[in-house]
N, C-alpha and C positions, 0 to 999 in steps of 0.2 A: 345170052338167052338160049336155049335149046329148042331145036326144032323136033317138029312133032316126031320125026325117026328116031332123032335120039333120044326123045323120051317110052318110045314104043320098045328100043333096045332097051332100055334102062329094066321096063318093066318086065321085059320077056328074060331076061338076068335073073330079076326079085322072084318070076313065080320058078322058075326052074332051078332055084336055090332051097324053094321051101318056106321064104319069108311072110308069104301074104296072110296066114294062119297067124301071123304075131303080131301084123299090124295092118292098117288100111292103108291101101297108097293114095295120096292126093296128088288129081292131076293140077297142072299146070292152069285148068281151065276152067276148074273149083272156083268159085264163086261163095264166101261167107254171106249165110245168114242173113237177112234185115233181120232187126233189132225191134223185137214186138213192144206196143205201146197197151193202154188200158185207156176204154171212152167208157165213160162212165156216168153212170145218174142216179140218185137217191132221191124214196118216197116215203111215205109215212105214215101213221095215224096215233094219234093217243086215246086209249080207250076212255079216257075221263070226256068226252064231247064225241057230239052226235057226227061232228064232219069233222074236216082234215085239219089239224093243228099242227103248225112246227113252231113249238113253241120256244124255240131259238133255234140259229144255223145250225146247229148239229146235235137237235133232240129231240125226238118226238116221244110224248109221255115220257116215261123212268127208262127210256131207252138212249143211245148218245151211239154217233157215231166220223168218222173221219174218213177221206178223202184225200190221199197226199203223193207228192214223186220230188224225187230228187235225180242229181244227174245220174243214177245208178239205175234207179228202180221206182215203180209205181206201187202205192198201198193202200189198201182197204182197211176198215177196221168197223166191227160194232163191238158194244157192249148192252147189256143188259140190266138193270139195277131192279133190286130186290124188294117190293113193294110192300113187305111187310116190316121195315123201317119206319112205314108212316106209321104204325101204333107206338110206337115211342119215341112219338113230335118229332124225325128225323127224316129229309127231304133223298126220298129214294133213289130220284132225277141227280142229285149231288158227285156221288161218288163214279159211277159209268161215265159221266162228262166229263169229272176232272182227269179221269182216267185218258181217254179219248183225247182229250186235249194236249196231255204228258206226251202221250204217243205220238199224235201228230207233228209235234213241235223235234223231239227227236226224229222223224225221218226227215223233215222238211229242213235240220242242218246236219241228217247226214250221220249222226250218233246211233246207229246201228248198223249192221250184216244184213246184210236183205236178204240170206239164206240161214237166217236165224231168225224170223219174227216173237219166239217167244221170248226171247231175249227181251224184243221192245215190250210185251207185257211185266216181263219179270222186272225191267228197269223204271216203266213207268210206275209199277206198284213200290217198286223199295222209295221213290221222288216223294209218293202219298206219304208213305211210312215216317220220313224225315221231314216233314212241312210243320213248321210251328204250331199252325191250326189246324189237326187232323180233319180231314172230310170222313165222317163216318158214313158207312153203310156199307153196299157190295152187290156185286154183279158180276157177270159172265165175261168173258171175252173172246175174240175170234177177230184173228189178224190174219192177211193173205200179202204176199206183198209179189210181184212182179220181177225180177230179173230181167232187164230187156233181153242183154247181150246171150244170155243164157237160154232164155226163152223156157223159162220156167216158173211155177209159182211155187211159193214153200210157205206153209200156213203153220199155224198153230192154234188150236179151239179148246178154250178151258169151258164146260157146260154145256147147255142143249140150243145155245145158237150155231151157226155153222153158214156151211159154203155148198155149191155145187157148182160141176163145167158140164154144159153141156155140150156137146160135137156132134152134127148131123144129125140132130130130134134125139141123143139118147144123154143121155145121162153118165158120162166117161170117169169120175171122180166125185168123192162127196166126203165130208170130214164127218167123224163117229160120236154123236151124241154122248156124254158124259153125265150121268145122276147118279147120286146115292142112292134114291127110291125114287119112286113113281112121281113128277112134278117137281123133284126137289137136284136140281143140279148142283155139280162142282159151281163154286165161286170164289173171290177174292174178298176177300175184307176190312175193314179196318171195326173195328169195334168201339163203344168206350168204356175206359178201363171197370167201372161198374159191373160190364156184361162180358168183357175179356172170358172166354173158353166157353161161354154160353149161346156162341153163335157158329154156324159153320163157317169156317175159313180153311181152305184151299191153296196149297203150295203153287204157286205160275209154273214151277216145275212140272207140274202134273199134266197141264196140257199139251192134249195130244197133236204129234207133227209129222207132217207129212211133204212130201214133193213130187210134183207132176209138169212135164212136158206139156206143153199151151200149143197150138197154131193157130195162124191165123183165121179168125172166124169163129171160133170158139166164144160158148157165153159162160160167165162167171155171174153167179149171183150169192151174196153173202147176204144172211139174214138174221132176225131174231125169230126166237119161238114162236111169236106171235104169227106171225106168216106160218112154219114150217108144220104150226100145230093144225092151221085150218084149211091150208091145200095139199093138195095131194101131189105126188111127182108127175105123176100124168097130166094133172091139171099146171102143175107147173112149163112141162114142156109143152105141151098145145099153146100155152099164152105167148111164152117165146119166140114160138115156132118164127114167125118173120123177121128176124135178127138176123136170121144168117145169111140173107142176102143183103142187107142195108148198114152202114157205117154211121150215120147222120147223127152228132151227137143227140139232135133233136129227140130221133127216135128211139134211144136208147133211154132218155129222160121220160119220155109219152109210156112205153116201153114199163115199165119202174113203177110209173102212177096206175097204170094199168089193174098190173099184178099187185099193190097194195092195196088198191080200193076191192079189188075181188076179193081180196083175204079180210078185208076190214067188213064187208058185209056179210058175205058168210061166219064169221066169225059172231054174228048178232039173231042167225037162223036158228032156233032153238028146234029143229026137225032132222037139221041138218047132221048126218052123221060124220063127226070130224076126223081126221088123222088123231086129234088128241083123244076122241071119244071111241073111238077103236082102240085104242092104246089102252085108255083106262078101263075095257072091259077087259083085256087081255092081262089085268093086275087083277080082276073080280070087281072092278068097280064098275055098279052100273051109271051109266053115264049116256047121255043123247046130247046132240047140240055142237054148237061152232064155239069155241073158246075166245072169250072178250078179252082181249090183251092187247098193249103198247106191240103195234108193228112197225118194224124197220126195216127196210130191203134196198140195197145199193146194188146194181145191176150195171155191168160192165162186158164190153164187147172187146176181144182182143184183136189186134189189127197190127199189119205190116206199116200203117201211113206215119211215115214221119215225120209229116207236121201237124198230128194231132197231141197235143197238148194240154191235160184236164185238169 
């Protein structure tokens, strides 16, 4: 082992060579990283009922979503499903779950690159695609997955659900909204063969990806429209705002319920001028009011604690 002279010689060599400009020197006393984890909690509402429904473990309204880590990595997931299926007798709830489920089940043995999550969309849509009994419909998707060792996330968002990290009250990262026109986003679909080319479907190729550096204390909240369309980012970070001193998965669950019932009632305030109803005046449509839609929001705290385990 080298004591501290000889590694003081060592370095007083390197910088009077010229070397330090090609690479960083690590000392002896360098210390790696902990390896960041994801606490996490999901809430909900379906707009079809006047209070909070989960109408199974991982669906609220036409919406569906996942929760998963394996020994690499932690991951998020929603999907979206497209409610104008129901006018041709077709369960809109259908296709975003089975999707969601497809995904799950691949990260939880490990069948994906955790620095590739569109990958796990594109893989779980070709699964849909070869199933004897197609699920038809379609829906958005928006995956974020976790790198501990890395301490990175790498997401990928097909359509207008998405993600944000927030760092110290601001808002550090955010994935890029995806539509063809006003209300009408990229999606994935299966069709049947009847209405084949008559619907929009969306290559998983197409969704957009990104990667960002996480620390400890950072919040992650992955959503559907339904949320993103009737609070604001400000109203998003004020509701947050107490996360960044607290761990407690509790609070991050309390946390989650919070910020969806606030989205879920605003969302029924017809006075109420919305992030969506801003948006569709800025297309020329007049429009007032909170947007009634299936919300979904998974809210996650990232953390150094190693034996947090979601």
């Amino acid at each position: 082992m080298q004591s501290v002279a000889q590694y003081g010689r060592i370095v007083a060599r390197a910088l009077a060579a010229g070397i330090h400009n090609e690479f960083q020197l690590k000392t002896p006393f360098d210390k790696p990283k902990e390896p960041l984890h994801l606490v996490a909690g999901a809430s909900g509402f379906s707009k079809s009922v006047t209070k909070s429904s989960q109408l199974s473990k991982w669906t609220f309204g036409d919406d569906a979503y996942f929760i998963s880590r394996n020994k690499v990595a932690d991951v998020i997931g929603v999907a979206d499903g497209v409610g104008g299926w129901r006018n041709y007798g077709i369960d809109p709830s259908s296709f975003p779950r089975t999707l969601m489920l497809v995904c799950e089940r691949m990260v939880r043995e490990g069948h994906f690159r955790p620095q590739s999550p569109a990958n796990i969309i594109a893989a779980g849509y070709s699964e849909m695609l070869e199933q004897k009994v197609l699920t038809l419909g379609s829906s958005t998707a928006c995956v974020v997955s976790l790198h501990r060792e890395e301490r990175t996330i790498y997401s990928a968002n097909l359509g207008d659900s998405g993600f944000i990290v927030i760092r110290d009250g601001e808002i550090v990262h955010r994935s890029t909204e995806q539509q063809h026109y006003f209300n009408t986003p990229y999606q994935l679909a299966v069709a049947p063969p009847s209405r084949d080319g008559q619907w929009l479907s969306d290559s998983p190729e197409m969704a957009e990806s990104s990667s960002f550096k996480v620390e400890d204390g950072d919040v992650l909240m992955l959503a559907t429209d339904g949320l993103f369309d009737n609070l604001s980012e400000d109203m998003i970070i004020k509701s947050l705002s107490s996360l960044h001193t607290h761990k407690e998965e509790e609070r991050i669950q309390s946390a989650a319920n919070s910020i969806a019932e606030h989205a879920y009632k605003l969302s029924l305030d017809p006075d109420y001028m919305s992030p969506f109803a801003l948006s569709a005046c800025d297309f020329g449509i007049d429009l007032r009011g909170g947007k009634p839609d299936d919300i979904t929001c998974i809210l996650a705290r990232v953390t150094n604690q190693s034996d947090i385990f979601v």
